[in-house]
C-alpha positions as CSV (number, residue, x, y, z in Angstrom):
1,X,2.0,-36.3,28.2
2,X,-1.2,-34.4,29.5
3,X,-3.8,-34.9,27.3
4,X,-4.9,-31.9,25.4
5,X,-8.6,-31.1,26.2
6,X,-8.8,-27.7,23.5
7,X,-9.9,-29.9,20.6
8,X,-12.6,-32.1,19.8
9,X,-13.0,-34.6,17.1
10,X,-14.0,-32.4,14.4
11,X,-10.3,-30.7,14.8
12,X,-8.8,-33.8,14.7
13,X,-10.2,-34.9,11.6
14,X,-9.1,-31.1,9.9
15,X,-5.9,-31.6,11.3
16,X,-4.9,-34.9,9.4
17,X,-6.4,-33.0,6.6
18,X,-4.4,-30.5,6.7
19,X,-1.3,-32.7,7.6
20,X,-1.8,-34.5,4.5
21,X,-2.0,-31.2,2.5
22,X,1.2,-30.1,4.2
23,X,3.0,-33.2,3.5
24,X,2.2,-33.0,-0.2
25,X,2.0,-30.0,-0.9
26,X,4.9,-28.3,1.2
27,X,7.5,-30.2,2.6
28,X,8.7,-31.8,-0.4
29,X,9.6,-28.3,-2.3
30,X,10.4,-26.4,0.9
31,X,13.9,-27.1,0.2
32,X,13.7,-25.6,-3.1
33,X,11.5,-22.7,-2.1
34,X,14.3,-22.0,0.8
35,X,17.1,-21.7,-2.3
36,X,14.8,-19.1,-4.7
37,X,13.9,-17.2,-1.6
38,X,10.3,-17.3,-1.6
39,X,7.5,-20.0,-2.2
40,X,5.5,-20.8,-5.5
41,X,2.6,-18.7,-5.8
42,X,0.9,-22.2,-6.9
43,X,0.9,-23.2,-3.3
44,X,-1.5,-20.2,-2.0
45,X,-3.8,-21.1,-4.9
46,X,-4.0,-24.6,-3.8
47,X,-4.5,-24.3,-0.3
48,X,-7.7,-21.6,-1.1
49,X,-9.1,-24.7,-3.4
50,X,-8.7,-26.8,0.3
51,X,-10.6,-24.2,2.5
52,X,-6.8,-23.4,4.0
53,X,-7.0,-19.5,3.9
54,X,-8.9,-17.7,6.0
55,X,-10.9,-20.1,7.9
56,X,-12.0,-17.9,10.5
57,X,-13.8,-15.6,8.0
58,X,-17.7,-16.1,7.7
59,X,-18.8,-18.0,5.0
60,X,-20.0,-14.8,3.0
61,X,-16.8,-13.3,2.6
62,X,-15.4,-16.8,1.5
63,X,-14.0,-18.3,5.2
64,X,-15.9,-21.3,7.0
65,X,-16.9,-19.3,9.9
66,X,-14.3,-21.5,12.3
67,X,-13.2,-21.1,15.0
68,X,-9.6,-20.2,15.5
69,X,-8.3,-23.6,17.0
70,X,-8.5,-24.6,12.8
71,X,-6.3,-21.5,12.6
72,X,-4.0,-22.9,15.5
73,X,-4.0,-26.6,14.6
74,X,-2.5,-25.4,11.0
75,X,-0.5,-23.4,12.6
76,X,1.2,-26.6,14.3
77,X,1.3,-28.6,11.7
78,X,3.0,-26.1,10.0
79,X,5.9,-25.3,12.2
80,X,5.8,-29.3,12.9
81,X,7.7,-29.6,9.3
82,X,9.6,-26.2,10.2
83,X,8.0,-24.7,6.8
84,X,8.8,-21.6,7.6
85,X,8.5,-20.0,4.5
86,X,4.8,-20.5,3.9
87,X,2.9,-17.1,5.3
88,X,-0.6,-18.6,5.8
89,X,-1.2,-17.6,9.6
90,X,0.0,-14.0,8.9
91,X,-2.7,-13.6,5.7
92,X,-5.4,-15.3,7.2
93,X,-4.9,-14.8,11.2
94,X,-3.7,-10.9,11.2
95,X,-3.9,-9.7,7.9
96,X,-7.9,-10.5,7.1
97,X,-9.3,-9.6,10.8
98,X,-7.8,-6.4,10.1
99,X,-9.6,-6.0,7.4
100,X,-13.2,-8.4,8.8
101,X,-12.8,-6.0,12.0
102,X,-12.4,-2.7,10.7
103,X,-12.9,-2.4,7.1
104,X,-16.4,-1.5,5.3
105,X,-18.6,-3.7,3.5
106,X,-17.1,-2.8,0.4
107,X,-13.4,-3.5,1.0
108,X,-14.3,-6.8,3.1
109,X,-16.4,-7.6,-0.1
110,X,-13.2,-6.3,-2.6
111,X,-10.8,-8.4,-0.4
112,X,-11.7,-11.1,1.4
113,X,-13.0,-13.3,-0.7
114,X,-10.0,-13.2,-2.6
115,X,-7.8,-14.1,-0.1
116,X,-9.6,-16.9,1.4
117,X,-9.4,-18.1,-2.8
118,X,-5.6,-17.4,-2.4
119,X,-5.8,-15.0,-5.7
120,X,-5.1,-12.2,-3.2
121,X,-2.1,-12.2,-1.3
122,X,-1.7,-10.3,2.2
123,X,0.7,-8.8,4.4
124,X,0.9,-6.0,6.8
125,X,3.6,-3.4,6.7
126,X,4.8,-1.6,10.1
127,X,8.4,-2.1,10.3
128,X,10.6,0.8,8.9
129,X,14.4,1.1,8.6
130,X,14.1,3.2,11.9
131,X,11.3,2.1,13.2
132,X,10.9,-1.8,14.4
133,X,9.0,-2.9,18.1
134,X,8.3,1.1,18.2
135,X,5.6,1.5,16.6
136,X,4.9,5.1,17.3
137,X,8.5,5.6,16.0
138,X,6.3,5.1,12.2
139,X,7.9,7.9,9.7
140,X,6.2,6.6,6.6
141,X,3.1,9.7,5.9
142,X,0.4,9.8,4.7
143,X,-1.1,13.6,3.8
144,X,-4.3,14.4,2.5
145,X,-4.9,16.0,-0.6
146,X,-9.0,16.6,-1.6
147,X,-10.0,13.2,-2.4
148,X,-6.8,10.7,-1.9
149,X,-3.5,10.6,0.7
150,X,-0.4,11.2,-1.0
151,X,1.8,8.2,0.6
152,X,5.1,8.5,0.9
153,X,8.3,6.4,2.8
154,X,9.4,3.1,3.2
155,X,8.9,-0.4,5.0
156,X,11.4,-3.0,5.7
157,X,11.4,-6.7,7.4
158,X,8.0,-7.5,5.4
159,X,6.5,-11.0,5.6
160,X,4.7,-12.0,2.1
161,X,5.8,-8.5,1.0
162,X,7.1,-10.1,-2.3
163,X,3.9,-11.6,-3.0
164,X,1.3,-9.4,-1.4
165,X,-1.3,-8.1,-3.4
166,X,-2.6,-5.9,-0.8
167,X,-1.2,-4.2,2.0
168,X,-2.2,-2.5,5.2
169,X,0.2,-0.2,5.5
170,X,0.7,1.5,9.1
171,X,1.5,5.9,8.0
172,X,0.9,8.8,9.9
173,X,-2.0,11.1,8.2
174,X,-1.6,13.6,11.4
175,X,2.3,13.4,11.6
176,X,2.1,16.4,14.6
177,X,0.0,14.5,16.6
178,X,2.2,11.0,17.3
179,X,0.9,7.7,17.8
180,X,-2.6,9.8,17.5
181,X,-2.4,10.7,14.2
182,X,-1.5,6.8,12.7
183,X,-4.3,5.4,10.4
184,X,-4.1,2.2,8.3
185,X,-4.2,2.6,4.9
186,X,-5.0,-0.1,2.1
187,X,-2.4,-0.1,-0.4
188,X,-2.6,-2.1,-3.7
189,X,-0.4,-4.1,-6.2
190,X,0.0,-1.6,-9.4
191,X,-0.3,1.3,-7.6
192,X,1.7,4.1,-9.2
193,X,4.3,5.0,-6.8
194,X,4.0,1.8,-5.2
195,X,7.2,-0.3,-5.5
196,X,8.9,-3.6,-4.4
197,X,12.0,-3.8,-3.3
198,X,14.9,-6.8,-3.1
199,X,13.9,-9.9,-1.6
200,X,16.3,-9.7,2.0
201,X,18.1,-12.6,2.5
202,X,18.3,-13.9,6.1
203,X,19.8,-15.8,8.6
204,X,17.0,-17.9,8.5
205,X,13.4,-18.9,7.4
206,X,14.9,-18.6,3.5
207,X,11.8,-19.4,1.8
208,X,9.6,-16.4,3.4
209,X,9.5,-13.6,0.6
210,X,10.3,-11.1,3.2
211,X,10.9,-7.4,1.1
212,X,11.3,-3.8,1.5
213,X,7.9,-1.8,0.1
214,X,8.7,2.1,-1.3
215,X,5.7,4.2,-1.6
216,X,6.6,7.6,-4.0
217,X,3.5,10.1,-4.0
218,X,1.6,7.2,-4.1
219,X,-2.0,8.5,-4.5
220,X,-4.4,6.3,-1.8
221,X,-8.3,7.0,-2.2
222,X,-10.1,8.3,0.8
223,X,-11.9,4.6,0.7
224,X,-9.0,3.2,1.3
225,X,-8.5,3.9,4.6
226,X,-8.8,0.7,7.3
227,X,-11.6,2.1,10.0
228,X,-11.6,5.7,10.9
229,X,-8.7,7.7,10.0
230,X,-5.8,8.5,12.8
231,X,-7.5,5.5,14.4
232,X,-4.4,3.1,13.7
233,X,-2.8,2.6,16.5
234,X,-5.5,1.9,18.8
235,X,-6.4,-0.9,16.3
236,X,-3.1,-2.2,16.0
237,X,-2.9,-2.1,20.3
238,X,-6.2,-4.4,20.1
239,X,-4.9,-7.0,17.4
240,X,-1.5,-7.4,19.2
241,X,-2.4,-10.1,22.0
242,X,-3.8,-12.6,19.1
243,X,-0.3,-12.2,16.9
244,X,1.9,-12.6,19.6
245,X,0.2,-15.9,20.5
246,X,0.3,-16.9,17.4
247,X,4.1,-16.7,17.5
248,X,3.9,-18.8,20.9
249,X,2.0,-21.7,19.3
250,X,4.6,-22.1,16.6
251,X,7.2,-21.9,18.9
252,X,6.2,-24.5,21.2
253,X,5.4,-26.8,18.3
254,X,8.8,-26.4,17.0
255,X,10.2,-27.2,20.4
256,X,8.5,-30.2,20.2
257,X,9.3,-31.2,16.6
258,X,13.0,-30.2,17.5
259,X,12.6,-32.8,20.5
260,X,11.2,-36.1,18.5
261,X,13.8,-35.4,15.7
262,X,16.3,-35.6,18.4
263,X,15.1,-38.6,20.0
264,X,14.8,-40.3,16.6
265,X,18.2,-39.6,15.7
266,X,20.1,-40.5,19.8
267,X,18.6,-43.9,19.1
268,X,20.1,-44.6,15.6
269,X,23.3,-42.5,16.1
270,X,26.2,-44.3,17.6
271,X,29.3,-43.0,19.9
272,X,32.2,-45.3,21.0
273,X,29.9,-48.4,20.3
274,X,26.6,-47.4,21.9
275,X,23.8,-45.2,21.0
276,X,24.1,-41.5,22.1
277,X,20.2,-42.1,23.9
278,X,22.3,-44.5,26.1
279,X,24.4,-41.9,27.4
280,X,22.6,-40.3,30.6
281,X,23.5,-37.0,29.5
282,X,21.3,-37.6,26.8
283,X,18.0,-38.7,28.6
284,X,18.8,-36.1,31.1
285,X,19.1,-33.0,28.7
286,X,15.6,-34.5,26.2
287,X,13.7,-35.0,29.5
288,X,14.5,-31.0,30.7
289,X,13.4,-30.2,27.1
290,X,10.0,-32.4,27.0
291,X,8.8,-31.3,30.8
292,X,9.7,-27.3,29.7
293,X,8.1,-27.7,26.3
294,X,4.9,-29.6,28.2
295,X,4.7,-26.9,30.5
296,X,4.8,-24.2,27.9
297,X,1.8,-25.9,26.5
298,X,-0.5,-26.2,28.8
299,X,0.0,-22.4,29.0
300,X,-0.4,-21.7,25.5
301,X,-3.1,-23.8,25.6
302,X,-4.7,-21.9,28.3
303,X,-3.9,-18.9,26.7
304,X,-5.8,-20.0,23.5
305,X,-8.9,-21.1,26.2
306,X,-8.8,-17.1,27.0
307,X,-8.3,-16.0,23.9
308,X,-11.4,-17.7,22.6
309,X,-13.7,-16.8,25.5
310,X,-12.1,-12.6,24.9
311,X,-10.1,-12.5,28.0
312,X,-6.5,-12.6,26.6
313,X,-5.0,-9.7,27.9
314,X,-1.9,-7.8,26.7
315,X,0.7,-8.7,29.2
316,X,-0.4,-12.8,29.1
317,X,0.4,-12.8,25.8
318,X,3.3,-10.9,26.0
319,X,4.3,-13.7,28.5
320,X,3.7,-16.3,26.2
321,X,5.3,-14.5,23.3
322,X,8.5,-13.9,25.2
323,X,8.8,-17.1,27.4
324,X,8.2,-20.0,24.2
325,X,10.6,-18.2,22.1
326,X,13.0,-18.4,24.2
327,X,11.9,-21.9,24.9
328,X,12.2,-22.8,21.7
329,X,15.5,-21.2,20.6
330,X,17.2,-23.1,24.0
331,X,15.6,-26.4,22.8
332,X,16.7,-26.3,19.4
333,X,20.3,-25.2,20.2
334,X,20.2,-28.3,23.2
335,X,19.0,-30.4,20.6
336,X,21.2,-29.5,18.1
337,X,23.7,-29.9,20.4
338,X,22.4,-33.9,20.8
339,X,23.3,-34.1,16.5
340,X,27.1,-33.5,17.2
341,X,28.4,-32.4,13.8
342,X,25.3,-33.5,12.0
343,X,23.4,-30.6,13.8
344,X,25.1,-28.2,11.8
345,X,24.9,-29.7,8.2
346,X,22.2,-27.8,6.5
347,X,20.6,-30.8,5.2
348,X,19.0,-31.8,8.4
349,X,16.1,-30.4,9.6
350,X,17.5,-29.4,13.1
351,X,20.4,-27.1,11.9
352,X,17.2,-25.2,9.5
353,X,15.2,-25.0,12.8
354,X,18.1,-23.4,14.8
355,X,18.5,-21.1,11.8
356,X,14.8,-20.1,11.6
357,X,14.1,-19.9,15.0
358,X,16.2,-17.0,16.2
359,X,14.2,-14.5,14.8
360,X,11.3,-15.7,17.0
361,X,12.7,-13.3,19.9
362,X,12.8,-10.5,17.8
363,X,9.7,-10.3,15.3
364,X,6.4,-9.7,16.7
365,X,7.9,-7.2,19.6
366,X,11.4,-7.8,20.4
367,X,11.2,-9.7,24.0
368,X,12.6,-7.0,25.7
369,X,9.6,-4.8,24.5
370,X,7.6,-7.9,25.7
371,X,9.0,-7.6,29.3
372,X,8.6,-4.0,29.0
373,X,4.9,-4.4,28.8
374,X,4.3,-7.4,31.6
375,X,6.0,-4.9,34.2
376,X,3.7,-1.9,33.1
377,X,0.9,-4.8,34.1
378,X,2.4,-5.2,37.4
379,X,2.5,-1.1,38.2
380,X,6.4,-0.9,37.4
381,X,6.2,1.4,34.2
382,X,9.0,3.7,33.7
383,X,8.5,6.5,36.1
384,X,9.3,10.5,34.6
């Protein structure tokens, strides 16, 4: 394997940290948090009292001012043990920059500290019933009225929704004027109007309380607003290249878990009197897997490097985005392939992976939308 030159020894010593953390305090009840449908809320609480949440944020607002290769490496360790339900990166690596980058001193002073404690919950909400990868599709309102927005509409397909004690929701407060007239409003648990809806119940990733939010006349103060109003989707355009990365790391990591479980269970498996790793067939189809998955990344890797130094562009993460999910959902299904019937007995961790990984393609920007947006880098956009 090419050695991995991104991390020094002071990520290596958070990393077994946080691997310890994430073999006691999540694997062992992940099971159980994938039949109720969501995680304990004991588990956020828990990993604030570790420094878990919100690394990245300075140290006044509650973070350790790291960089975001902490944010990364837990990231991995994470998808390592396919705990897919836990919603760390999306609080601490999309939902508080929003907020660090854009908010005022008073709501980064109202908010983050409480998230990087784990008392506050966050998720974003953009996704509507009609509206998914198109954001500018957004129906949800929000009109102003003296000294609040009235909020009205609804958001589907929402990550931590369940949970969430605040949320950036994505409305339109100039509906005439498009993707011009979206802002980003704060909206808070108890707010009247402000409701919950069912826990959805998907194909995969069980234990992610992803909900529907309704918002009825819900009354939003002026101060509520995330930066400067009908500003929204020029923020959300800016934040995009860091999320879809994010989604790249996990899914090159869960390649690679999907890989070792495979090659752990060839050598102890037996067909017709000899191992299935003795089969070349086998060897062939793990080695295709391990040089894609290494190649994969080195380019995440490199992506991170750009990332870090401000030079990740829009289309290079859309690359990576697009290609490792892919990646990882043909891995999974080769490996699964590998576990014969096994593969598809719930109980092992392969046939959850398979299960949880399909969404991958779809969330964060369908890939379509993600080849979409590498053409309009190459001077191929849609011509009227």
């Amino acid at each position: 394997m090419i050695e991995r030159t991104l991390f020094n020894e002071d990520h290596a010593i958070f990393r077994e940290s946080f691997r310890r953390f994430v073999e006691n305090e999540i694997a062992p009840f992940h099971a159980q948090w994938e039949e109720q449908g969501y995680v304990d809320r004991e588990v956020w609480t828990k990993a604030g009292a570790n420094g878990f949440l919100c690394t990245s944020m300075p140290e006044e607002y509650g973070g350790a001012a790291a960089d975001k290769l902490y944010s990364m490496i837990m990231m991995e360790e994470i998808a390592r043990v396919n705990a897919t339900g836990v919603g760390f990166g999306l609080h601490s690596e999309i939902v508080a920059p929003y907020i660090l980058r854009y908010g005022s001193d008073a709501q980064k002073k109202k908010y983050l500290p409480k998230m990087a404690s784990g008392e506050m919950v966050g998720a974003i909400a953009m996704s509507e019933p009609a509206a998914g990868s198109d954001l500018q599709g957004v129906k949800t309102s929000a009109i102003r009225q003296g000294d609040h927005y009235v909020l009205n509409g609804s958001k589907t397909f929402i990550t931590n929704g369940w949970h969430a004690d605040v949320v950036i929701v994505v409305a339109k407060t100039n509906p005439a004027a498009g993707a011009k007239g979206t802002s980003l409003l704060l909206v808070e648990r108890g707010m009247p109007g402000f409701e919950k809806g069912k826990r959805l119940k998907k194909v995969g990733m069980k234990a992610q309380d992803t909900s529907e939010l309704f918002f009825d006349n819900v009354k939003i103060p002026l101060e509520n607003v995330l930066g400067a109003e009908n500003q929204g989707f020029i923020y959300l355009m800016q934040e995009l290249p860091w999320e879809r990365l994010q989604i790249a790391i996990s899914a090159v990591e869960s390649a690679q878990a999907a890989i070792d479980w495979t090659v752990a269970y060839t050598k102890e498996r037996k067909v017709f009197g000899t191992t299935v790793a003795n089969y070349q067939n086998t060897r062939f189809t793990l080695a295709e897997m391990q040089t894609e998955t290494q190649v994969a990344r080195v380019f995440v890797d490199k992506c991170m490097e750009l990332l870090l130094q401000g030079k990740l562009d829009t289309a290079t993460a859309s690359m990576a985005k697009y290609w490792c999910s892919d990646l990882q959902c043909k891995v999974i299904d080769e490996c699964l392939q590998l576990h014969g019937g096994y593969g598809y007995m719930w109980e092992y961790p392969i046939a959850r992976a398979f299960a949880d990984a399909r969404v991958q393609r779809i969330y964060g920007g369908t890939n379509e939308i993600m080849k979409e947006l590498i053409t309009r880098s190459m001077g191929m956009g849609v011509q009227k």
